[in-house]
Backbone as CSV, one residue per row, in Angstrom:
resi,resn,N_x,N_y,N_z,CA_x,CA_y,CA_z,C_x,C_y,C_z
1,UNK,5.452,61.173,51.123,5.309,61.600,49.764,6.608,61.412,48.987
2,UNK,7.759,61.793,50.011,9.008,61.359,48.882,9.644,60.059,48.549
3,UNK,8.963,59.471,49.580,8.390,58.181,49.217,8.201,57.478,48.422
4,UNK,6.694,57.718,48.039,6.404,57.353,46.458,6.996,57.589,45.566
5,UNK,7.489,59.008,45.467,8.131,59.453,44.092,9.575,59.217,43.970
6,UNK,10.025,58.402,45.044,11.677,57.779,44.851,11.781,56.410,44.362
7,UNK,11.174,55.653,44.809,10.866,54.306,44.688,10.461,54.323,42.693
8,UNK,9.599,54.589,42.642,9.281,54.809,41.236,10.057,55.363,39.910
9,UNK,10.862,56.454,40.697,11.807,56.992,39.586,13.055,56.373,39.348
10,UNK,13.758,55.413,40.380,14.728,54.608,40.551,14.563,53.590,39.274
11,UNK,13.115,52.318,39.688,12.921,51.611,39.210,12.763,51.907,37.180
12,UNK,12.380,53.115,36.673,12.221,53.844,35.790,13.757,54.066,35.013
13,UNK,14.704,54.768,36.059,15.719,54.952,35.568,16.587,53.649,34.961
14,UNK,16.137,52.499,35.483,16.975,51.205,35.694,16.569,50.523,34.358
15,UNK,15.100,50.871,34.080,14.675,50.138,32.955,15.110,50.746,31.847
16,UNK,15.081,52.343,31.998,15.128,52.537,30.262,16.964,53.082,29.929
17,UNK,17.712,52.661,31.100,19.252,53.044,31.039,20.071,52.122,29.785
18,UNK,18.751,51.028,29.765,19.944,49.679,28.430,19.030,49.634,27.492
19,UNK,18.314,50.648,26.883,17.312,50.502,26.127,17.516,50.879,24.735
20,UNK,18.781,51.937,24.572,19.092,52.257,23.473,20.303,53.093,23.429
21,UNK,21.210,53.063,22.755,22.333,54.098,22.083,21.460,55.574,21.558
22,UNK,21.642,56.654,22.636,20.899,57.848,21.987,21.935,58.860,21.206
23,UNK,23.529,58.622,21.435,24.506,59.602,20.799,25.243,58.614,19.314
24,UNK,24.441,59.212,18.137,24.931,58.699,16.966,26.489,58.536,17.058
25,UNK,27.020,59.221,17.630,28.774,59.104,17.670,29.102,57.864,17.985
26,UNK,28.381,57.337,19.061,29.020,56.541,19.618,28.829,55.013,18.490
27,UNK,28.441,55.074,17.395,27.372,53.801,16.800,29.071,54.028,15.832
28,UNK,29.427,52.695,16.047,30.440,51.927,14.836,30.426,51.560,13.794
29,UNK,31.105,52.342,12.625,30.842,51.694,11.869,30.922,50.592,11.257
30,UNK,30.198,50.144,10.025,29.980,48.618,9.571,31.441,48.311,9.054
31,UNK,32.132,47.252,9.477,33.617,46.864,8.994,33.478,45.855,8.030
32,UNK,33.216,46.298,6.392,32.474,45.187,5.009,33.819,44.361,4.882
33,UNK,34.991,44.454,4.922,35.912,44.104,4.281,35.448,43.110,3.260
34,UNK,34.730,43.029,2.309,34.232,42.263,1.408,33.678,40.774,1.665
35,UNK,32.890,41.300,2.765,32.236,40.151,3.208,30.306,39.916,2.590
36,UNK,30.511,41.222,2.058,28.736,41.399,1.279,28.819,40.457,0.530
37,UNK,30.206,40.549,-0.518,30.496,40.248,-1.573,30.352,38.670,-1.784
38,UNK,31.396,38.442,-0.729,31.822,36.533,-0.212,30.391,36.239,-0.324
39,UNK,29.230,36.355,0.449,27.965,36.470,0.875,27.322,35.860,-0.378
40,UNK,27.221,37.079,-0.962,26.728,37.327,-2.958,27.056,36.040,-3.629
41,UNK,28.078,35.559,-3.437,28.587,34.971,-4.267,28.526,33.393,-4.037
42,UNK,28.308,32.943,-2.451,27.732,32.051,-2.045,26.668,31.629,-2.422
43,UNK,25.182,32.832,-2.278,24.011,32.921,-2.653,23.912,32.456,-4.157
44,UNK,24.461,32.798,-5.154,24.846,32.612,-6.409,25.010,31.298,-6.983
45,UNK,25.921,30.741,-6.106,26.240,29.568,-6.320,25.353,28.281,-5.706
46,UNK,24.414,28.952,-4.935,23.284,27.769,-4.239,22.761,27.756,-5.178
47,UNK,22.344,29.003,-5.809,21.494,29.092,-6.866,21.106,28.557,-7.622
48,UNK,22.645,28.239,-8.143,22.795,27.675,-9.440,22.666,25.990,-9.496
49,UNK,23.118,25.978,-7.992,22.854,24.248,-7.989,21.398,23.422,-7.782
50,UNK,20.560,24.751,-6.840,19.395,24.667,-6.960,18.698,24.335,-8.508
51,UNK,18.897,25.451,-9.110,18.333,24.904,-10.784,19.086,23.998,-11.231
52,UNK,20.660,23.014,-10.998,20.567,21.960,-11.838,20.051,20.650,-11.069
53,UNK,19.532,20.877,-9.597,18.401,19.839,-9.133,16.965,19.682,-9.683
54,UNK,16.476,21.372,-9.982,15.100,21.697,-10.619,15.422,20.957,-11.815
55,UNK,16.326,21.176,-12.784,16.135,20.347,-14.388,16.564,18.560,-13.951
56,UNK,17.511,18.353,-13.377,17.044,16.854,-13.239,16.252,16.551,-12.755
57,UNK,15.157,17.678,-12.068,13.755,16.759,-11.342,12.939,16.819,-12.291
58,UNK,12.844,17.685,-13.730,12.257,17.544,-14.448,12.331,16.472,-15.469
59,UNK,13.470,16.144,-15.781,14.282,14.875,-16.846,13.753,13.919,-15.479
60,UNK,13.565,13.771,-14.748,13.321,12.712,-13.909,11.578,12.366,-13.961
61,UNK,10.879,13.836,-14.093,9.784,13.350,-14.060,9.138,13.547,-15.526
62,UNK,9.765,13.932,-16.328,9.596,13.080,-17.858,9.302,11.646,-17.843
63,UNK,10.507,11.102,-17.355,11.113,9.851,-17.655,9.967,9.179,-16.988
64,UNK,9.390,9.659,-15.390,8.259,8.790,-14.819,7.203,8.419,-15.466
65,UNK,6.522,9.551,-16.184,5.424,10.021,-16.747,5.677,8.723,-18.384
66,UNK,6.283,8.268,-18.844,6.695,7.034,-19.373,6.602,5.905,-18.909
67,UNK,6.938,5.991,-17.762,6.778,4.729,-16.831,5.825,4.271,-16.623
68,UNK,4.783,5.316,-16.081,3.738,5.788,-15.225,2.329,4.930,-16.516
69,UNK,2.545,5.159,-17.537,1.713,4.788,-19.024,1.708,3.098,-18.996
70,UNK,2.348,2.274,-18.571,1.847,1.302,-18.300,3.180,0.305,-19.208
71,UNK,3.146,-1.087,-18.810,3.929,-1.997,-19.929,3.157,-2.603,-20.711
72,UNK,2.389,-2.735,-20.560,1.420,-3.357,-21.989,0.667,-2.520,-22.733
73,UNK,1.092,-1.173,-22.596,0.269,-0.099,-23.309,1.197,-0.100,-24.750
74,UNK,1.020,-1.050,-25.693,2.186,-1.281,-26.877,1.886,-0.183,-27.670
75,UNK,0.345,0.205,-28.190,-0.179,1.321,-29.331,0.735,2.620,-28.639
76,UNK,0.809,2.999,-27.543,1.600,4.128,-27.195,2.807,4.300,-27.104
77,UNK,3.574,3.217,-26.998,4.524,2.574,-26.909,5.139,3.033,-28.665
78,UNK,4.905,2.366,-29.179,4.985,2.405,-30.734,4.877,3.591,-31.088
79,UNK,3.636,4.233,-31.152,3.441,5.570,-31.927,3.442,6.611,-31.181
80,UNK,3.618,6.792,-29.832,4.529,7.819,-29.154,3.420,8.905,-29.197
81,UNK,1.825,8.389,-29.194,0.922,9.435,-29.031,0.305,9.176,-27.709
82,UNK,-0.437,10.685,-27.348,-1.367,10.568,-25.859,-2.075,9.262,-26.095
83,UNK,-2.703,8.853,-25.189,-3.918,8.242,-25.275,-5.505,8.547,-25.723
84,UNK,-5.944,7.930,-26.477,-6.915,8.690,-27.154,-8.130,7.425,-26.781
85,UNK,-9.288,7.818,-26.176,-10.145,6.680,-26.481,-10.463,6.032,-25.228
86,UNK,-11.086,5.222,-25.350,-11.224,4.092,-24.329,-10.239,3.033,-24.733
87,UNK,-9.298,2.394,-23.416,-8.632,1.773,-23.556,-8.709,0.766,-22.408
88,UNK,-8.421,-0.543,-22.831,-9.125,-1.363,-21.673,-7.636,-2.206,-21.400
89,UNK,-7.939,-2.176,-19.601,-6.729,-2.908,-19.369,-5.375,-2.694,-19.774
90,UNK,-5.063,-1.829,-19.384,-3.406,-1.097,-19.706,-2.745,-0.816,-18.108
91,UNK,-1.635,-1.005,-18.224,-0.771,-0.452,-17.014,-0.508,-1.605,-16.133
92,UNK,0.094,-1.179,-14.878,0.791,-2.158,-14.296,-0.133,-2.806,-13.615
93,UNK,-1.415,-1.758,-13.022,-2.553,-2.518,-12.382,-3.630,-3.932,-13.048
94,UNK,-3.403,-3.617,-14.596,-4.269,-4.567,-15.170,-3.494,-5.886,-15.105
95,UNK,-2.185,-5.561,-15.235,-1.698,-6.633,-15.538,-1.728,-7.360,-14.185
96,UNK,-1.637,-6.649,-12.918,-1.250,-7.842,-11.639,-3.016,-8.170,-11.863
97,UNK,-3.952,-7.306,-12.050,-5.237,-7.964,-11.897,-5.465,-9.035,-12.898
98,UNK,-4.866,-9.220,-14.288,-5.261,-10.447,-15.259,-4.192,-11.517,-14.540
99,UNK,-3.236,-11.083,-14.423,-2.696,-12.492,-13.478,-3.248,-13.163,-12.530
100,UNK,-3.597,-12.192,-11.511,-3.902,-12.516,-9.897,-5.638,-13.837,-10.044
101,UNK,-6.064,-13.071,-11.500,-7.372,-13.815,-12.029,-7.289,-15.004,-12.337
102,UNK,-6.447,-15.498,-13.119,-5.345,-16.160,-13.689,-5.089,-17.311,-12.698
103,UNK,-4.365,-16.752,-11.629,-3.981,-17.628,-10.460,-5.403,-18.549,-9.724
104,UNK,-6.176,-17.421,-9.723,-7.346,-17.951,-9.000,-8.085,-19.002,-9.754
105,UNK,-8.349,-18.471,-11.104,-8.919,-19.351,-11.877,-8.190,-20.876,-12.054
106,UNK,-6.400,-21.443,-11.777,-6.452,-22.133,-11.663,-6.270,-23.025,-10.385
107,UNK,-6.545,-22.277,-9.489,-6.944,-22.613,-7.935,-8.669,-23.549,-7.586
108,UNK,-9.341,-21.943,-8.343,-10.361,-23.001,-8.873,-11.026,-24.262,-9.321
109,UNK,-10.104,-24.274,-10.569,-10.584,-25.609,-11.448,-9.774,-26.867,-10.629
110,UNK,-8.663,-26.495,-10.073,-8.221,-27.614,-9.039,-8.662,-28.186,-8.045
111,UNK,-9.560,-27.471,-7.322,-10.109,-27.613,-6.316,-11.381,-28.162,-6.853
112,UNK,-11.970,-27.674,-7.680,-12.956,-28.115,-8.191,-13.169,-30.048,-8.808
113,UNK,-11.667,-30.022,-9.531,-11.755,-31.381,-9.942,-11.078,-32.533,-8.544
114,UNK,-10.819,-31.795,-7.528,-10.571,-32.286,-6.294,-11.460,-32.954,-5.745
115,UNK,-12.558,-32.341,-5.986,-14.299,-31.952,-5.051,-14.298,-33.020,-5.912
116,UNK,-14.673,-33.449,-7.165,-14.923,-34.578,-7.465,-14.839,-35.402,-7.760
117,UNK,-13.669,-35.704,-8.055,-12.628,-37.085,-7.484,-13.010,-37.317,-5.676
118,UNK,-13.067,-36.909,-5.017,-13.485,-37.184,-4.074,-14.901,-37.673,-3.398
119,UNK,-15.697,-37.067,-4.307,-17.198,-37.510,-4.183,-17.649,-38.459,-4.845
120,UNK,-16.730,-38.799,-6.038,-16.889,-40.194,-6.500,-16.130,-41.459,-5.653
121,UNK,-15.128,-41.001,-5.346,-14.608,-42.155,-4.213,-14.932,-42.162,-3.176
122,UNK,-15.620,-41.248,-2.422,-16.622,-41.410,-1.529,-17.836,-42.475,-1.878
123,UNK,-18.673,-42.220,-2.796,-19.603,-42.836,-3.596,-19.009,-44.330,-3.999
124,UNK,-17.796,-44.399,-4.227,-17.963,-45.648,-4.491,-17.698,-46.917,-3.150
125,UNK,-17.088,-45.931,-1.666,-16.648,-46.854,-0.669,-18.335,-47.101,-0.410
126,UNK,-19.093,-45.871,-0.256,-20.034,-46.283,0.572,-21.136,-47.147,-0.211
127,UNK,-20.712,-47.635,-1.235,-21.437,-48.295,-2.226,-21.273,-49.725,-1.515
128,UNK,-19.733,-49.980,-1.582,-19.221,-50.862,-1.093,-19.174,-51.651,0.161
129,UNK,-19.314,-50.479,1.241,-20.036,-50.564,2.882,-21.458,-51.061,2.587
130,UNK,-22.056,-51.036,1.950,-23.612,-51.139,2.007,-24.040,-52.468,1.380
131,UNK,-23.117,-52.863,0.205,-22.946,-53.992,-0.168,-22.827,-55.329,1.040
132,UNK,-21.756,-54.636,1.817,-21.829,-55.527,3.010,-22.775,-55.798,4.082
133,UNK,-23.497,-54.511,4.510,-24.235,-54.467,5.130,-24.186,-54.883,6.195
134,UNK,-23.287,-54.153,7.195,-22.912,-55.095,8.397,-23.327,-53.927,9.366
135,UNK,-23.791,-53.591,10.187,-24.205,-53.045,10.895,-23.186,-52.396,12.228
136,UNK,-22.639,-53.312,12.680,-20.944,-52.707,12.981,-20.324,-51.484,12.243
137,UNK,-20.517,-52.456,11.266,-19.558,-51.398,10.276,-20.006,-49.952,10.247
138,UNK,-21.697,-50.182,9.372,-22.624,-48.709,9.297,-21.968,-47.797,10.634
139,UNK,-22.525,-48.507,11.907,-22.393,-47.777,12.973,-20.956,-46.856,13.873
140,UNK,-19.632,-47.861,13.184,-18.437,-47.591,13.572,-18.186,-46.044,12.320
141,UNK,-18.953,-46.266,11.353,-18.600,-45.138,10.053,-19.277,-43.876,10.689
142,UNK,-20.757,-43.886,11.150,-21.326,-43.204,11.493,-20.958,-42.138,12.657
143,UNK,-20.595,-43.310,14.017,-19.555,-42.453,14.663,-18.427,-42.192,14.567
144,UNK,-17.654,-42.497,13.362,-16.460,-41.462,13.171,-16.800,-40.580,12.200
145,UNK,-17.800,-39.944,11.826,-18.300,-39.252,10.689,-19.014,-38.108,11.576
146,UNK,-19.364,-38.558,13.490,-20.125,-37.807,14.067,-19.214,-36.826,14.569
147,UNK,-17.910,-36.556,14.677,-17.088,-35.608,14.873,-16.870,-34.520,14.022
148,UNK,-17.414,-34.340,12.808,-16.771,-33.776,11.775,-18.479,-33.003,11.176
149,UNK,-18.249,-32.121,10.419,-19.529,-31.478,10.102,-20.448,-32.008,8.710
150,UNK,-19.772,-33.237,8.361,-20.532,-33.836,7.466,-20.828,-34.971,7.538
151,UNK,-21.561,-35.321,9.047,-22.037,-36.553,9.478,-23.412,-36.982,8.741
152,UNK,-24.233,-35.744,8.257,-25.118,-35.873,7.428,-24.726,-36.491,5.822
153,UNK,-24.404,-36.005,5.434,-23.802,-35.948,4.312,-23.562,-37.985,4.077
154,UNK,-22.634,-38.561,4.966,-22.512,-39.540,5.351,-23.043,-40.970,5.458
155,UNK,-24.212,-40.104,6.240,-25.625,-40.803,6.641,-26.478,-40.911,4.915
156,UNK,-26.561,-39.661,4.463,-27.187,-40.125,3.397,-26.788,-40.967,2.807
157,UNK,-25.377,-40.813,2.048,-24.779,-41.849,1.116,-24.779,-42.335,1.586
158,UNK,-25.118,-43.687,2.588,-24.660,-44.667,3.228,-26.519,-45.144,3.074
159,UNK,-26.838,-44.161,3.459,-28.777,-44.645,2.887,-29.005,-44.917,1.581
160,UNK,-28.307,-43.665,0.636,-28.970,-44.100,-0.331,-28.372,-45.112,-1.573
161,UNK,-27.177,-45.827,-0.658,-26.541,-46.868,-1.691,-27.143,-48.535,-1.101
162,UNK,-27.894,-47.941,0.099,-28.716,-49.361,0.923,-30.075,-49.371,-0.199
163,UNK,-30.112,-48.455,-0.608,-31.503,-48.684,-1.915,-31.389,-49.229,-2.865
164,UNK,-32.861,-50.447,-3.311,-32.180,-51.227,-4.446,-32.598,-50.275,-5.512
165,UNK,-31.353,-50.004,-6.659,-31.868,-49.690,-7.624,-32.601,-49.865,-8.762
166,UNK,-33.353,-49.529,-9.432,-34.090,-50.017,-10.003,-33.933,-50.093,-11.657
């Protein structure tokens, strides 16, 4: 029995011996030597630099909000009012999109007058092959025309310039 109740009260005593200061006497007092103050005055001064980051982030995002309105937006530009209305094609996006259109469109018409300059000089060799009518020939055109995906294509014009016209 004394046993139990030794083992237990040991382990008890051990835990709550660093648990706390129970004689107010013994508690030191706070040594400020004007260190609240130093403190204060630090705080103060973040402060202050904090708000002159807050007003240049505002003069900064003025200035965006200008930006932001577009370069070909001239009516706003000029008269320095909101936007009022439907307004078509303004800002930096319209403009790379009327270019980028721009580009394509003359990608287009190049390719386009490519396509037929080419189908006329096509048209006119195989005019010319057929004129001859040599059968070698047809056949040597045919198989080098059979590698490529417009062996049809080939074959026709090559038929239909063997037709007499009428």
């Amino acid at each position: 029995m004394k046993r139990n109740f030794f083992l237990p009260s040991i382990v008890i005593c051990f835990l709550i011996s660093g648990c706390a200061n129970f004689n107010p006497k013994n508690n030191s007092p706070i040594q400020n030597n004007g260190r609240i103050d130093e403190i204060r005055n630090n705080q103060n001064g973040v402060m202050a630099e904090i708000g002159k980051l807050r007003q240049s982030a505002e003069i900064s995002d003025s200035k965006l909000k200008e930006v932001q309105n577009g370069l070909l937006n001239l009516n706003a530009a000029v008269s320095r009012n909101e936007n009022s209305g439907i307004q078509i094609l303004q800002g930096d996006g319209a403009l790379m999109l009327v270019f980028s259109l721009s580009v394509m469109g003359m990608f287009l018409y190049w390719y386009r007058d490519r396509a037929i300059t080419s189908e006329k000089s096509a048209m006119i060799m195989a005019r010319e092959v057929s004129r001859f009518n040599d059968p070698v020939l047809n056949d040597n055109i045919l198989y080098a025309a059979m590698n490529t995906n417009c062996e049809k294509h080939v074959f026709k014009m090559l038929t239909e310039q063997k037709k007499p016209v009428l």
